[in-house]
C-alpha positions in Angstrom: 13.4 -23.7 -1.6 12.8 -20.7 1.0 12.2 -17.6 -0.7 12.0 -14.1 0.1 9.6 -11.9 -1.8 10.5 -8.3 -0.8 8.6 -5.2 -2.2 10.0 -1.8 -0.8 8.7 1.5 -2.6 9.1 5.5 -2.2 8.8 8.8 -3.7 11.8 10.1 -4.7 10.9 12.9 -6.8 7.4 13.4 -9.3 7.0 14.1 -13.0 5.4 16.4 -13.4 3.6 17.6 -10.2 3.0 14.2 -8.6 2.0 12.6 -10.9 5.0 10.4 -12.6 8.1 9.2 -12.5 11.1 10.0 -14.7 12.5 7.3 -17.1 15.8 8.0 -15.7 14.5 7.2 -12.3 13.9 3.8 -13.4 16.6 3.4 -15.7 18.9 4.0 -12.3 17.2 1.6 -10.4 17.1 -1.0 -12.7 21.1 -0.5 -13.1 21.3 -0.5 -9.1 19.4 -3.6 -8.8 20.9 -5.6 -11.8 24.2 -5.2 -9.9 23.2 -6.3 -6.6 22.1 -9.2 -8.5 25.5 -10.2 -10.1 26.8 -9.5 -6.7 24.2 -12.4 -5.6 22.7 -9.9 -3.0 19.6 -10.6 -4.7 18.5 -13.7 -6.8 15.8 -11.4 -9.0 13.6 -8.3 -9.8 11.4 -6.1 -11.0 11.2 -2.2 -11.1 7.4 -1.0 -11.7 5.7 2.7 -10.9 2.8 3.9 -9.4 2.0 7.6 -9.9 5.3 9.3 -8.5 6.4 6.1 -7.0 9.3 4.1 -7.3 8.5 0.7 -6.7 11.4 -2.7 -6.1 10.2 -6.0 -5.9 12.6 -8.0 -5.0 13.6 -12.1 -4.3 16.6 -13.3 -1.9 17.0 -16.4 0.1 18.1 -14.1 3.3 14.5 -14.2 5.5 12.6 -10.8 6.0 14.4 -7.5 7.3 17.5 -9.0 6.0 20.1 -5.9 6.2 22.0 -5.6 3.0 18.4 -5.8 0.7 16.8 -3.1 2.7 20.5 -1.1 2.4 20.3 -1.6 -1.8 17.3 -0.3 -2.0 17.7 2.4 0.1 21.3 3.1 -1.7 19.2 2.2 -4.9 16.9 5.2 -4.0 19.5 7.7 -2.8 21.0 7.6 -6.2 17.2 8.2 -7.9 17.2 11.1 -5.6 20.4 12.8 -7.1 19.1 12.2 -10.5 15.8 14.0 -9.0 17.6 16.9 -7.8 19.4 17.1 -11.2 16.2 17.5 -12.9 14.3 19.1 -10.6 11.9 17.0 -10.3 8.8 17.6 -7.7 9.5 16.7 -4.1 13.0 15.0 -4.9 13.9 12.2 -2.2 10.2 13.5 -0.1 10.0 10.0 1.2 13.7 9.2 2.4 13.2 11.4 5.9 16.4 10.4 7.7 20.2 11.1 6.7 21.3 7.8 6.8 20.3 4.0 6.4 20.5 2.2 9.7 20.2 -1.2 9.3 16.8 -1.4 8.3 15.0 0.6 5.6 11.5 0.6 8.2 10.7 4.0 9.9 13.0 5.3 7.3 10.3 6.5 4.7 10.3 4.0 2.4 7.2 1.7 2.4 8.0 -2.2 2.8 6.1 -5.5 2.6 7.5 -8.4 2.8 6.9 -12.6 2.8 9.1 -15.4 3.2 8.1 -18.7 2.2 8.5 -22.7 1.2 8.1 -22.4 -2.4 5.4 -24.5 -3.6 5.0 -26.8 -6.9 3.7 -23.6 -8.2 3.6 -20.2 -6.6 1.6 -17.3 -8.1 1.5 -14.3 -6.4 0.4 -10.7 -6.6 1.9 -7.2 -5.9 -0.2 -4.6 -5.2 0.3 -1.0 -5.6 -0.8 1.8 -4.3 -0.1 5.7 -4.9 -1.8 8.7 -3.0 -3.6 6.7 -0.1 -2.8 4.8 2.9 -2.2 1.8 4.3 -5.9 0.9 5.4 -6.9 1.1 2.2 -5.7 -2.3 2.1 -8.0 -3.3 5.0 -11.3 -3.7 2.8 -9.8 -5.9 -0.2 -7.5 -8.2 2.4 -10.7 -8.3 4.6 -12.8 -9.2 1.5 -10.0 -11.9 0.1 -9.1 -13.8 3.1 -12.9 -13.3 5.5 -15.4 -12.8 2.9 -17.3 -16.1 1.6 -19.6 -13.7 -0.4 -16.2 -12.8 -2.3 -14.1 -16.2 -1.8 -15.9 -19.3 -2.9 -13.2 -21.2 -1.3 -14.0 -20.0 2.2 -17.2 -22.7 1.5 -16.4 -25.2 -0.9 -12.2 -25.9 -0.5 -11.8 -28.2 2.3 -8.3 -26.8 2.9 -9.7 -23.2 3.7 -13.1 -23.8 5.4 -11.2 -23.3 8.9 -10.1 -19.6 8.0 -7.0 -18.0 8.6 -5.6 -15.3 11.3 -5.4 -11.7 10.8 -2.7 -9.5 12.3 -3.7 -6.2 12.9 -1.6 -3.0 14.0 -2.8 0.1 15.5 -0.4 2.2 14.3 -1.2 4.9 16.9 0.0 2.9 19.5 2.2 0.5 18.0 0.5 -3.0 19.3 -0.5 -5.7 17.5 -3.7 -8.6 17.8 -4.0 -11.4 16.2 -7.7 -12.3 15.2 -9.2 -15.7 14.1 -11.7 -15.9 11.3 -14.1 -16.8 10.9 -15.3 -16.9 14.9 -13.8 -13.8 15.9 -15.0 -11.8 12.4 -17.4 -9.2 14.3 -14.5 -8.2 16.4 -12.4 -8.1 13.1 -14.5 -5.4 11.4 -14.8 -3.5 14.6 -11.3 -2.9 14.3 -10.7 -2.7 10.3 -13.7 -0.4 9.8 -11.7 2.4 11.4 -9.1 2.3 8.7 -7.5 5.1 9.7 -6.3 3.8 12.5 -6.5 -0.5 12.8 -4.8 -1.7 9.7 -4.0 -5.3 8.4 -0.6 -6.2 8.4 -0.5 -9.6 7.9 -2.9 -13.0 7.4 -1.9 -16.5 8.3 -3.6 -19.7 7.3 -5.2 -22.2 9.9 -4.6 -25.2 10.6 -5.2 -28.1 8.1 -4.3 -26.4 5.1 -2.0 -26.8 2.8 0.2 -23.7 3.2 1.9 -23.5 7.0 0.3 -21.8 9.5 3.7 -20.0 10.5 4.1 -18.1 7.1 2.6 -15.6 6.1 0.2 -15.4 3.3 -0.4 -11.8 2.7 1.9 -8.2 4.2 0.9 -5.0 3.8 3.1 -2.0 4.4 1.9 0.3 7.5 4.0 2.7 7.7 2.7 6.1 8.7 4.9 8.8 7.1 3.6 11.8 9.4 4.4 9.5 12.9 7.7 9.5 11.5 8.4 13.0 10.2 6.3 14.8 12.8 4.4 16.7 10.0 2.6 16.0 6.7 5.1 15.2 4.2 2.8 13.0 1.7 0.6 10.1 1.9 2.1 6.7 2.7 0.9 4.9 -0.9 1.1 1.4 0.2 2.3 -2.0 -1.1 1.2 -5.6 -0.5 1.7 -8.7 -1.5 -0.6 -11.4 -1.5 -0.1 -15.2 -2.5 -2.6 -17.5 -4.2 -4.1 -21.0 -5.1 -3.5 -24.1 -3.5 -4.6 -23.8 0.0 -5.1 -20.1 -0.6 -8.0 -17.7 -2.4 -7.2 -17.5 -6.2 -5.9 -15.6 -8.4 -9.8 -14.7 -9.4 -10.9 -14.2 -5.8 -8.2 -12.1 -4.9 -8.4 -9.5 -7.6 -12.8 -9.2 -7.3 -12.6 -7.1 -4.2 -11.5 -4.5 -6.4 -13.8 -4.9 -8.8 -16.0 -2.3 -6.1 -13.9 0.8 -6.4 -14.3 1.6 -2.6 -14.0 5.4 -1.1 -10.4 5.6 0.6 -8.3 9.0 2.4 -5.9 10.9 0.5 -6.6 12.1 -3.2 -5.1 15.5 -3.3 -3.1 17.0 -0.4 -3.8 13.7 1.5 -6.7 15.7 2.7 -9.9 14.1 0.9 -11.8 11.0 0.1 -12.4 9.2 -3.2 -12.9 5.8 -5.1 -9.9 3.4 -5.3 -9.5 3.0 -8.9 -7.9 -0.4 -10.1 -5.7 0.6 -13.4 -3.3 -1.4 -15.7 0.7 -0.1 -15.4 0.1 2.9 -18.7 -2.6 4.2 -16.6 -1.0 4.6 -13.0 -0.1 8.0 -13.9 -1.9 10.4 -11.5 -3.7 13.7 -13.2 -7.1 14.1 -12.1 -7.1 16.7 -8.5 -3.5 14.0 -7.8 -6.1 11.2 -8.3 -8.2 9.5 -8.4 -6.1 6.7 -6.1 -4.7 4.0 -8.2 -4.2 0.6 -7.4 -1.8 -1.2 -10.1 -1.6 -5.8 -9.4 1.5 -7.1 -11.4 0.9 -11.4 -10.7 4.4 -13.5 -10.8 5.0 -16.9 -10.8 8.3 -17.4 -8.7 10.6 -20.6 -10.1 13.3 -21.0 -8.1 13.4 -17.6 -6.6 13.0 -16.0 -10.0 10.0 -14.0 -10.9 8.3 -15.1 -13.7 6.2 -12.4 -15.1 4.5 -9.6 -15.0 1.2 -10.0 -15.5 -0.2 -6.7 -15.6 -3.9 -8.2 -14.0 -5.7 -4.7 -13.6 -4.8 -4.5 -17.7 -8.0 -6.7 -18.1 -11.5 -5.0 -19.5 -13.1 -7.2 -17.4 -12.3 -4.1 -14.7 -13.8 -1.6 -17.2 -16.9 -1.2 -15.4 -15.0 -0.3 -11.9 -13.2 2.2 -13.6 -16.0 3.7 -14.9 -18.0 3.3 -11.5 -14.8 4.8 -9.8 -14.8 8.1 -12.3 -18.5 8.3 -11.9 -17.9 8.5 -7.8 -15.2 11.3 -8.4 -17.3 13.5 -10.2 -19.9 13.4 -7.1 -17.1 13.6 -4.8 -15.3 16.5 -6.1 -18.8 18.9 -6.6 -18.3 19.0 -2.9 -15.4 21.0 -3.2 -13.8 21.8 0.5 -16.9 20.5 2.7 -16.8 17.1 4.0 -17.4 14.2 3.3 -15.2 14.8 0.3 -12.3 16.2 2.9 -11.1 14.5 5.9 -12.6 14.7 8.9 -11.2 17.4 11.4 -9.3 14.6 13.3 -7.5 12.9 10.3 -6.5 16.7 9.1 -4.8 17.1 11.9 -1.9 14.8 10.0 -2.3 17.3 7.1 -1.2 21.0 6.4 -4.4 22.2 8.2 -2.7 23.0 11.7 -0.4 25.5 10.1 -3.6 27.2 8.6 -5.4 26.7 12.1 -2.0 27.9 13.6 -2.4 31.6 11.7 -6.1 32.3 13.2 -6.3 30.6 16.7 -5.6 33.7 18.0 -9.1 35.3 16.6 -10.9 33.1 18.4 -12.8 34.5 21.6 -15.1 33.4 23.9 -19.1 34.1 23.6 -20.6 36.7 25.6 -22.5 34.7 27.7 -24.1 38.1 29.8 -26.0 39.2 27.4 -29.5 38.3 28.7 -32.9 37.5 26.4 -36.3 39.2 27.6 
């Protein structure tokens, strides 16, 4: 059967700080979403969490972008949002930054992945989570998953992969799209993805010759950029993705090492520093440390009949004991550098921060040198 696996997430309102969210908050989403699925809007779900986010993953039959999923979960969040308000809870409905839903939950707040596919014999996939980073964080893993042989034995040795598979990438800057072939166009591929900030994976195809169809999908990333759409700094954009696996595509094994290398990604505290990517199980997705270190939370599913089977809470494993460790080792020599870069942003990516309104109190005070003064 053809399946939609749609994953939509934000912020609705943090406990305590930003570090959490409220039993409530879940409790109302899972009554939202458990209606919508009597209604047969939906076939299944899941609610999860991430630090202070709210996360739906969701299955329909209706394609991607399909109106009345992206309008429950937006409803589903609204009513989060009350109960936020009620409780005062940190930043209550921070990520819903328009008044009302308009047919599609994108450039609304809310991040969104999404993959529609032939369900296979057996389908395993994997939902990624991200809280207090953005979406090019996503770039290294994919990258590593889908174009790295050093990482994915299958790139070598599984006849059905050897040929590679197609990345889309967005600049989100500009809002174009190229598609890029691996492995013959890889050095062009990094060019772009190593300036994460800006080029960010959206989606990856398979080739030709294998076993999955070159026309769906095999991983989608979310990309939205909450300050293009507020016009300020309202919070980082804590992406999702969803990744599918075996048969044809990586496995389960060589989709979870790239984050076995906690890897330095933008946002942390403020949205205004860099630190390691920390790969957590669900009880420890709660965010203390200076709002971090990032987490990154992978819940696996198998999908029967448009039901998710599952989850499996993968990052749960000790086998990523030593990456946490690595990844708390990294933020204590991150942190001792206090406000001085590399540890902040660079001046161009606080420019999407709070820092103009500080730079906006003391441009005045700045004057030209005195260039007549005159040396002996």
């Amino acid at each position: 059967m053809k399946v939609t696996l749609t994953v939509i997430k934000a912020d609705v309102g943090g406990f305590t700080g930003h570090s959490n969210v409220h039993p409530k908050l879940m409790e109302s989403a899972n009554k939202s979403l458990e209606a919508a699925k009597k209604k047969g809007i939906i076939l299944d779900y899941y609610v999860a969490k991430v630090g202070d986010d709210l996360q739906l993953i969701m299955t329909h039959d209706k394609g991607v972008d399909y109106k009345k999923v992206h309008e429950l979960a937006w409803d589903t969040f609204i009513s989060a949002t009350a109960i936020a308000k009620e409780l005062k809870l940190y930043g209550a409905g921070q990520d819903l930054l328009v008044d009302a839903f308009s047919g599609n939950i994108k450039g609304m707040g809310p991040g969104c992945a999404e993959l529609e596919f032939e369900e296979r014999q057996s389908e395993p996939v994997i939902v990624f989570m991200m809280d207090k980073t953005e979406p090019g964080a996503f770039n290294f893993p994919i990258f590593k998953m889908f174009g790295d042989p050093f990482n994915t034995a299958g790139l070598i040795i599984d006849p059905n992969m050897i040929g590679g598979f197609v990345f889309e990438v967005l600049d989100i800057y500009t809002n174009k799209k190229i598609t890029l072939n691996s492995p013959e166009e890889l050095y062009t591929l990094l060019a772009l993805i190593g300036t994460k900030s800006k080029y960010v994976i959206k989606r990856v195809y398979p080739r030709a010759g294998n076993k999955v169809s070159e026309k769906e999908a095999v991983a989608a990333i979310s990309t939205d950029k909450l300050h293009l759409i507020a016009g300020e700094y309202v919070g980082k954009d804590d992406p999702v993705a969803i990744v599918r696996c075996q048969s044809g595509l990586p496995s389960q094994g060589e989709i979870l090492e790239p984050f076995a290398f906690p890897h330095l990604v933008s946002g942390w505290m403020r949205g205004s520093h860099n630190g390691p990517l920390m790969p957590v199980g669900i009880n420890n997705s709660m965010i203390t440390r200076f709002d971090g270190p990032t987490r990154v939370v992978g819940l696996g599913f198998q999908i029967a009949n448009g039901k998710l089977i599952g989850p499996a809470d993968l990052f749960g494993d000790i086998a990523f004991d030593n990456a946490r460790k690595t990844a708390l080792d990294i933020a204590d020599y991150m942190r001792r550098h206090g406000p001085f870069e590399p540890h902040r942003l660079s001046e161009h990516e606080m420019e999407y921060t709070s820092m103009p309104k500080v730079m906006n109190n003391i441009r005045k005070r700045f004057v030209g040198l005195d260039e007549s003064t005159t040396s002996d």
